[in-house]
N, C-alpha and C positions, 0 to 999 in steps of 0.2 A: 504493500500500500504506500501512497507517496504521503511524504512527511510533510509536503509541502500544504497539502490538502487539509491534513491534521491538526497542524499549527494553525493555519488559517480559524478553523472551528473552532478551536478552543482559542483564540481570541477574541474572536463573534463574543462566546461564551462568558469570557473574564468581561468585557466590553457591556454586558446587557444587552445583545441586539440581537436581530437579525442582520444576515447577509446581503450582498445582492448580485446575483450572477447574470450577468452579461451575454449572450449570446449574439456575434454577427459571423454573418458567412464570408468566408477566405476568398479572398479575389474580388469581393463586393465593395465597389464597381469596376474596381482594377486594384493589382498586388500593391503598389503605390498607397492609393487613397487608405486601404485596409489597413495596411501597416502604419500610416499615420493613427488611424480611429484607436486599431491594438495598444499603441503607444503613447495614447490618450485617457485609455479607459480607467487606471487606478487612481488617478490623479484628479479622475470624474465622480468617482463615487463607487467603482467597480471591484469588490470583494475577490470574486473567481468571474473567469474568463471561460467561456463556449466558444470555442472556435470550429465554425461546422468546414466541413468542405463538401466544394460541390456534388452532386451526383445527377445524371440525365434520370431517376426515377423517384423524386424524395418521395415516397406515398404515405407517410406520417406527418407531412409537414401541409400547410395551406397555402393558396395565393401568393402571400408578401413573401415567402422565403421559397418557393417555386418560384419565383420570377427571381430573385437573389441567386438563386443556382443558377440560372439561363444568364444570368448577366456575368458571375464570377465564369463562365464555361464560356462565353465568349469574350472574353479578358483573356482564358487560357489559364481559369485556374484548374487545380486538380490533387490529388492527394499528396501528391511531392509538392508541389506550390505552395502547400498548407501547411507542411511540416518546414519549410524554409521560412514560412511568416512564423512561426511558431520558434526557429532559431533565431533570427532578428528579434522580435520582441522577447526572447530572455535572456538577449544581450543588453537588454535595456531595461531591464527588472527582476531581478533573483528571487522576489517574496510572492507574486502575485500568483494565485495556481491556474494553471490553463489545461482544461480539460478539451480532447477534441470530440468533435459528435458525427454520426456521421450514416453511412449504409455500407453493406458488411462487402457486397459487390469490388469495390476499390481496393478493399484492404485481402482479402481473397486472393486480387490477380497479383497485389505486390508480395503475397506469405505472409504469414502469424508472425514467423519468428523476423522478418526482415521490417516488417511494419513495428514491432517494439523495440527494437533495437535502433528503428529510426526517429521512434518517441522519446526515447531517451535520451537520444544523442539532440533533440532539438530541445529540448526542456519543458516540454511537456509530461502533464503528471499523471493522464488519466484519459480514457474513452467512454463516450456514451455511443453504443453501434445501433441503433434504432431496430433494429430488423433481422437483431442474432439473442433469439432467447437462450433462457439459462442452458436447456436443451443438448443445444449444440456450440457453446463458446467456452465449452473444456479446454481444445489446443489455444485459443487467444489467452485465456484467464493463465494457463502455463507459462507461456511467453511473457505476458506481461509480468506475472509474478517473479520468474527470472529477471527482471528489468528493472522491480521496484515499482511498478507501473499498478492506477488502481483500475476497477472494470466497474463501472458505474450503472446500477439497474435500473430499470422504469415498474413502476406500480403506478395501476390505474382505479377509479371506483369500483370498477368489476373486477381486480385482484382480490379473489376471495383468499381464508386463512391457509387453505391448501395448498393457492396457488403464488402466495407469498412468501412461505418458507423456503419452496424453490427459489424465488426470486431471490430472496437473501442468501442464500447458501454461495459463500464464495463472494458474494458481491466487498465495496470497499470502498473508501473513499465518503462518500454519502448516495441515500436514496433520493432521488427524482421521483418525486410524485406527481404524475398529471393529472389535476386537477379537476378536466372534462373530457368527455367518450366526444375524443372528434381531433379534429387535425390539429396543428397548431394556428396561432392565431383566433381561434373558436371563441365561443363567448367566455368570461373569468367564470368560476366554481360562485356559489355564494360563504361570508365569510364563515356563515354556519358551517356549512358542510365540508369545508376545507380544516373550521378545527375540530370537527369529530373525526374525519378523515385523519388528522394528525395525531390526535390522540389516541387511536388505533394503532396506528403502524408506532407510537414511540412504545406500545406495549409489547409490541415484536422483535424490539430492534433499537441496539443505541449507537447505531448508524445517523451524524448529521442528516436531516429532513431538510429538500429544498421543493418546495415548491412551484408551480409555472403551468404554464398554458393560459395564453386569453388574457395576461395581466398588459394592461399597456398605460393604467393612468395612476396616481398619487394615492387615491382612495382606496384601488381594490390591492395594490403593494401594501400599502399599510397595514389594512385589515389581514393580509395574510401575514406578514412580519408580526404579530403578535404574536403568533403560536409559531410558524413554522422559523426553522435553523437558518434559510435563507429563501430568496425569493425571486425565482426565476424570470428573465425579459428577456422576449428575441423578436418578433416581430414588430415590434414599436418600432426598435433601433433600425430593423432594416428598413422597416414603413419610411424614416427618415432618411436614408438614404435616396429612396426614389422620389424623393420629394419636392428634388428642385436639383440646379446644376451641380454638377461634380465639384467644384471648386468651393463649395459651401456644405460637403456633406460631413466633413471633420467634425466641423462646429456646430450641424446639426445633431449628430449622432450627441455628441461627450454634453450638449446642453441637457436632454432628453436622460441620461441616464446620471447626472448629477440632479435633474429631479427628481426620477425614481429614488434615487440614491435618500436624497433629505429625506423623504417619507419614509422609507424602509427603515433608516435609521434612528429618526426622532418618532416611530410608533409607541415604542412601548412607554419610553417616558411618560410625550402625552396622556396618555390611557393610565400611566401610573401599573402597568404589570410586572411581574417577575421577570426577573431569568429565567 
């Protein structure tokens, strides 16, 4: 498991907060621009970093980050591009954890053992593979552990208790919970349901909980930053990418998740809750 990951949460922890993890895709709009947002983001408000890379089939993902793949794929990104932005940005930041995300297709045609070995070597700490259950990610989960690398799971509403224990078994790093039956981007969970949801899964597991999907405004971060460990954004950020010319999407993106950022981080105060 990376240590990097580790520290990060038990800082959260010492801290009283929640987190807030980042998500933009590699080559979005070009390797350039991406590397500037990358090297923007801690300094914005951004805890852990998701770095997706592209793939021509994301079928978990929605709209704004299917058109983000189409745009990094004709930039010319692709899973080597991404482990390259992935060494550039931790030449430029030794604390921040960068987790990559991804579909299992790419990493397949490069090899288990050759694709962690390239994680390591870029400074990244961890994968989320969208599309390789627990099932079948024995040789990765190998590899990586060889590597020091963590393998990151997804639980969803309908992970029932059965089919959570698998999910945890071997997993590392922290659990991703998606918060809605639907793609990304979907509408937010309500905050109800996201903290009974959470207080579920911390009775299975004391694996950091981050939450995501559908979150893209001040209100619904917040609400989920009271209970969950941290709290996931990715389509907002890319939303802002498309949003206007290239040469302003720096300072769209790192605006947008230094707001998320203030909410996530002054919730629980506010509210007056626990660690």
């Amino acid at each position: 498991m990376s240590t990097r990951i580790a520290s990060r949460f038990a800082s959260l922890k010492r801290e009283g907060r929640a987190g807030l993890v980042a998500y933009v895709m590699a080559s979005d709009p070009d390797h350039e621009t991406c590397f500037e947002i990358l090297r923007g983001l801690p300094d914005a408000g951004a805890d852990v970093i998701e770095l997706g890379f592209p793939f021509t089939d994301p079928m978990a993902d929605g709209p704004s980050i299917q058109k983000a793949a189409l745009r990094a794929l004709k930039a010319g990104g692709s899973l080597r591009k991404t482990l390259e932005l992935a060494k550039r940005f931790r030449a430029t930041n030794t604390d921040t954890p960068l987790i990559l995300m991804g579909y299992a297709n790419p990493i397949e045609s490069m090899g288990y053992d050759a694709f962690a070995k390239a994680m390591k070597e870029s400074g990244a700490d961890g994968a989320i593979i969208v599309d390789l259950p627990p099932e079948e990610d024995t040789p990765l989960r190998a590899a990586f552990d060889a590597n020091g690398l963590s393998i990151i799971r997804l639980a969803t509403p309908t992970t029932d208790s059965n089919r959570l224990t698998k999910v945890l078994a071997g997993a590392s790093g922290f659990l991703y919970y998606v918060s809605v039956a639907g793609v990304t981007g979907a509408n937010a969970a309500t905050s109800v349901d996201v903290r009974a949801a959470v207080a579920r899964l911390k009775r299975s597991t004391d694996l950091p909980l981050a939450v995501g999907f559908g979150v893209r405004e001040p209100e619904a971060a917040r609400a989920i930053a009271l209970t969950a460990d941290a709290v996931v954004v990715g389509s907002a950020f890319v939303d802002e990418i498309a949003a206007g010319p290239t040469p302003q999407a720096v300072e769209r993106v790192l605006r947008k998740v230094a707001q998320l950022s203030e909410a996530v981080r002054s919730a629980r105060e506010l509210e007056g809750t626990p660690a």
